[in-house]
ZABABA-416461 format. One record per residue (C-alpha): residue number from 1; residue in one letter; z, x, y. Coordinates in steps of 0.02 Angstrom, whole numbers, padded with zeros to 5 digits. Each point is the difference from the previous one (the first is absolute). Example, Ala and Ser with C-alpha at 12.3 -4.5 7.8 and 13.67 -1.06 7.14 Angstrom:
n = 1, res = A, Z = 00390, X = 00615, Y = -00225
n = 2, res = S, Z = -00033, X = 00069, Y = 00172
This chain:
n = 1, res = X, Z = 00000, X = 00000, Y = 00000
n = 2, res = X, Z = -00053, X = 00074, Y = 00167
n = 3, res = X, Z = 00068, X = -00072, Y = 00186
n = 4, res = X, Z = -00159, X = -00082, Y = 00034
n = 5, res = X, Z = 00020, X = -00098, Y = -00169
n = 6, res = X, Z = 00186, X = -00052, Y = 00043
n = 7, res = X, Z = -00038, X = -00059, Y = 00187
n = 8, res = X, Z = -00157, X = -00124, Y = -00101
n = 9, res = X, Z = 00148, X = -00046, Y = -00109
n = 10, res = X, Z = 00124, X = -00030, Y = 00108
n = 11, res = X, Z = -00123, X = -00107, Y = 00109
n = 12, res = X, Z = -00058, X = -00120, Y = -00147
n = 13, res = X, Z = 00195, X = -00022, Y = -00033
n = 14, res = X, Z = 00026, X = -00050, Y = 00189
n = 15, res = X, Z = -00157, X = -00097, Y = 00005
n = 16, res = X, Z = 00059, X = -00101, Y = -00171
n = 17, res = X, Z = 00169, X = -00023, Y = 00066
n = 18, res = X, Z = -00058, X = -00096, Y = 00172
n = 19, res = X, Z = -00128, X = -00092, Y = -00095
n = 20, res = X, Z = 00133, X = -00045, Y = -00139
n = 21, res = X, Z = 00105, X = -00088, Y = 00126
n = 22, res = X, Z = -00092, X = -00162, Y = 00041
n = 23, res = X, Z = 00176, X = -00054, Y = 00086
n = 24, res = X, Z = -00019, X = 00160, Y = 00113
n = 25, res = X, Z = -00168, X = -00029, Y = 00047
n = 26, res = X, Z = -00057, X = -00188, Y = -00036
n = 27, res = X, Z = -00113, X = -00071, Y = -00122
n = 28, res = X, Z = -00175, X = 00035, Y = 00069
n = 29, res = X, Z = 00052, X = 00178, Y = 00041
n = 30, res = X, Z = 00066, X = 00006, Y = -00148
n = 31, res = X, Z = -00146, X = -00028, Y = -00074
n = 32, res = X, Z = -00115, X = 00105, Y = 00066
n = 33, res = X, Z = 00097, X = 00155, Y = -00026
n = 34, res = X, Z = -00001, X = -00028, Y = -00167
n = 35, res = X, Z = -00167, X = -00003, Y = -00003
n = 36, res = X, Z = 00011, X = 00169, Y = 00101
n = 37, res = X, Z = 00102, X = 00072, Y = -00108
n = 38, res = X, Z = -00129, X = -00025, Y = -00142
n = 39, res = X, Z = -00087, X = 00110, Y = 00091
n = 40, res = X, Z = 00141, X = 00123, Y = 00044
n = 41, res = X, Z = 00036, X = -00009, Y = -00213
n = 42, res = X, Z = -00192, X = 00055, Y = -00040
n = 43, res = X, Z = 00023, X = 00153, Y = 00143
n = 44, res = X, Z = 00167, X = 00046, Y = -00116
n = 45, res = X, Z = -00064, X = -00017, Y = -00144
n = 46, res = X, Z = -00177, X = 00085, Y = 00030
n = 47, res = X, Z = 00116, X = 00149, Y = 00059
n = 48, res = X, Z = 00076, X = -00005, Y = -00150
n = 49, res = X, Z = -00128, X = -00005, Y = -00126
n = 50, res = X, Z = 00024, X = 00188, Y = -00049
n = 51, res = X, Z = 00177, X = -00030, Y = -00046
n = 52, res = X, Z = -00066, X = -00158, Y = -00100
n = 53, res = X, Z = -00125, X = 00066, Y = -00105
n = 54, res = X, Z = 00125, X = 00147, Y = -00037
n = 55, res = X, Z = 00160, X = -00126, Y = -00030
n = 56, res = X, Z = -00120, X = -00099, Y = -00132
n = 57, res = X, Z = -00081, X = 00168, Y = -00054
n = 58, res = X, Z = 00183, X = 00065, Y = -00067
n = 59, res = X, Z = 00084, X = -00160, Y = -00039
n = 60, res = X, Z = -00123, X = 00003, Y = -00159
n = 61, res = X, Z = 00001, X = 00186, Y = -00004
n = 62, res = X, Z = 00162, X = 00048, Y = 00024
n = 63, res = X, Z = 00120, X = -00155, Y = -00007
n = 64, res = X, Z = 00173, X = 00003, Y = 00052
n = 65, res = X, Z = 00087, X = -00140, Y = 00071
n = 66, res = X, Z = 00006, X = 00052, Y = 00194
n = 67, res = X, Z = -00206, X = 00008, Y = 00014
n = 68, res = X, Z = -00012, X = -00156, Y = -00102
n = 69, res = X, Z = 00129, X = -00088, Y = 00104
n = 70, res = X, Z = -00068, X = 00042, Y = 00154
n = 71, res = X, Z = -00156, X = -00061, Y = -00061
n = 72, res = X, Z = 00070, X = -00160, Y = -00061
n = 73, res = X, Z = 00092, X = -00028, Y = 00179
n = 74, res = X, Z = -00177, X = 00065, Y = 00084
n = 75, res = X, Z = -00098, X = -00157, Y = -00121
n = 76, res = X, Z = 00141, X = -00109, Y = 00027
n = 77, res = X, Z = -00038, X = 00012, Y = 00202
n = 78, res = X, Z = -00175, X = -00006, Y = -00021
n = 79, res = X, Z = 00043, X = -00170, Y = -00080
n = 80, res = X, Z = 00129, X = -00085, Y = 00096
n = 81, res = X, Z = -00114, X = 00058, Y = 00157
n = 82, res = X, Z = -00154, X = -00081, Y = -00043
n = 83, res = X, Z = 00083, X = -00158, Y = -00063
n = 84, res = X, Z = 00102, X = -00008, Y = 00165
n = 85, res = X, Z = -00168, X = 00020, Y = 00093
n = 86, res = X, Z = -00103, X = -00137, Y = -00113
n = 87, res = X, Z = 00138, X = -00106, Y = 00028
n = 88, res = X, Z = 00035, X = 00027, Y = 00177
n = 89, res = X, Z = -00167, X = -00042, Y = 00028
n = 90, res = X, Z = -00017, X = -00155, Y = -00105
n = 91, res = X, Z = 00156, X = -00072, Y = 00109
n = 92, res = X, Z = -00042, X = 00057, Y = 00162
n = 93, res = X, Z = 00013, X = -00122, Y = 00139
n = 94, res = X, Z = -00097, X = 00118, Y = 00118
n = 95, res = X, Z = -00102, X = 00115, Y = -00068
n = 96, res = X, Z = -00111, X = -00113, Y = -00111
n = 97, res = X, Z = -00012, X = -00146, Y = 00139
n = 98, res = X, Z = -00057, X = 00125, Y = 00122
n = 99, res = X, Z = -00139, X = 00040, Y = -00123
n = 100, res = X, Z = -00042, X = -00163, Y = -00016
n = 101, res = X, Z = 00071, X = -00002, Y = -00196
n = 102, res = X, Z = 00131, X = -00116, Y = -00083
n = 103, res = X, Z = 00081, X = 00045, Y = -00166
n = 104, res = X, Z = 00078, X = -00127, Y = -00141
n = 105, res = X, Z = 00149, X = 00040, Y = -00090
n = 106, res = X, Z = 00135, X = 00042, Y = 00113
n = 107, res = X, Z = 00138, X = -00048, Y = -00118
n = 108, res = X, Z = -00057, X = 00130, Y = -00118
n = 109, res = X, Z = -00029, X = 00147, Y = 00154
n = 110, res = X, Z = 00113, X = -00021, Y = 00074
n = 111, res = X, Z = 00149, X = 00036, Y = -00141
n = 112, res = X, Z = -00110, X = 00122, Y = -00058
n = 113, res = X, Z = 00016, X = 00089, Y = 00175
n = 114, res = X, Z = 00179, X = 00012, Y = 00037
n = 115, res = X, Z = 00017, X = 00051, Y = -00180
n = 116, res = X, Z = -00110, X = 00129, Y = 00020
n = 117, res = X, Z = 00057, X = 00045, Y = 00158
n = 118, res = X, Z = 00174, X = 00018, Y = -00064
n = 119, res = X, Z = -00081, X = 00126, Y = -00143
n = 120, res = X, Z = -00111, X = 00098, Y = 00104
n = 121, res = X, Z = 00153, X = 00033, Y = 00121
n = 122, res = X, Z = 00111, X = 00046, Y = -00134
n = 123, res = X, Z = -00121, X = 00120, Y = -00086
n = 124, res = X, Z = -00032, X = 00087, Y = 00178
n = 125, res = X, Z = 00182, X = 00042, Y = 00023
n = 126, res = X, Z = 00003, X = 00065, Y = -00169
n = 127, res = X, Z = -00164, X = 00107, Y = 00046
n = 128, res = X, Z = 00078, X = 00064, Y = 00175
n = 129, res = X, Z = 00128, X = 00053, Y = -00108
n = 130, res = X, Z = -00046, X = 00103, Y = -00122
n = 131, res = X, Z = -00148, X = 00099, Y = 00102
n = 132, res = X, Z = 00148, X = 00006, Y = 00131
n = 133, res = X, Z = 00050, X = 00176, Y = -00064
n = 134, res = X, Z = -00192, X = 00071, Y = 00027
n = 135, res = X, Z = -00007, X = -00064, Y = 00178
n = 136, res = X, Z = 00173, X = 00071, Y = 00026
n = 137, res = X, Z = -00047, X = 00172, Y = -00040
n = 138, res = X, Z = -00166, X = -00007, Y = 00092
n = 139, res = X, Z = 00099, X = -00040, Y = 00167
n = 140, res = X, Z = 00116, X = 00126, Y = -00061
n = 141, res = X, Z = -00134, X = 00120, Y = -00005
n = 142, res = X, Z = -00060, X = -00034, Y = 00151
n = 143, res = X, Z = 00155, X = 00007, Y = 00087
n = 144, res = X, Z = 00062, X = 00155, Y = -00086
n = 145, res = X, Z = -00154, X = 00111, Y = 00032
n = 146, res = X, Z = -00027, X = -00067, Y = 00207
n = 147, res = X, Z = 00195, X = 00052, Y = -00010
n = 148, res = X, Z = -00049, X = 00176, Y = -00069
n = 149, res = X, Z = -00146, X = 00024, Y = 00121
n = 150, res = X, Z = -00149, X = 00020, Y = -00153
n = 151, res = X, Z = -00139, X = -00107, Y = -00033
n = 152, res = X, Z = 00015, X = -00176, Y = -00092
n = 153, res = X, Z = -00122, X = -00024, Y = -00149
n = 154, res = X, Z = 00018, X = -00172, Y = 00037
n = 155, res = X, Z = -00085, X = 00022, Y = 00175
n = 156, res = X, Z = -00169, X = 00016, Y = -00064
């Protein structure tokens, strides 16, 4: 993990978080950052992709249970994010009607939402926390060698 990886990071988590709080920011806002933050997941996850292909690369090569659980948690967000999107967006009261679009089934959605919702959010936290100790050391690094006057590898 480099510092220009854990600013992206820490922006999707602050971009989920506001969009996550329809109470914060109303319905309609609501709703259209969470269509934002679709495309703040995609930016993530395309910066990602090396560390991807490797975690599914070893988890068949070279199994142990912290690679497969983090790729477990990693699928499990990939889930619980696309069904809150789907959802959102087959019960949104602003989105759709500004597109001219009406979707059936809110009785369904709309369950399925929160309860994905309530997943996705729990799976995050879990995620913050265990890649917590990486992004600790890289601000530690960074800190450390500014400190000691040399050159940050994580500058580049």
């Amino acid at each position: 993990m480099d510092r220009k990886l854990l600013a992206v990071d820490a922006a999707c988590l602050l971009v989920y978080l506001v969009a996550a709080s329809p109470a914060l920011t109303g319905i309609g806002i609501h709703e259209w950052l969470g269509l934002g933050v679709l495309v703040v997941f995609f930016a993530h996850a395309a910066m990602h992709v090396d560390w991807a292909v490797e975690a599914v690369r070893s988890a068949f090569a070279r199994p142990s249970w912290a690679r497969t659980g983090n790729l477990a948690l990693d699928l499990l967000i990939v889930a619980a994010f696309m069904t809150v999107t789907v959802s959102g967006i087959m019960v949104s009261g602003a989105v759709l009607p500004a597109l001219g679009l009406y979707a059936d089934g809110y009785y369904f959605w709309d369950p399925l939402h929160a309860v994905a919702a309530k997943v996705l959010l729990a799976a995050l936290i879990v995620h913050v926390v265990v890649r917590a100790p990486a992004a600790l050391a890289v601000l530690r690094q960074r800190g450390s060698r500014r400190a000691a006057g040399g050159d940050c590898p994580m500058d580049n």
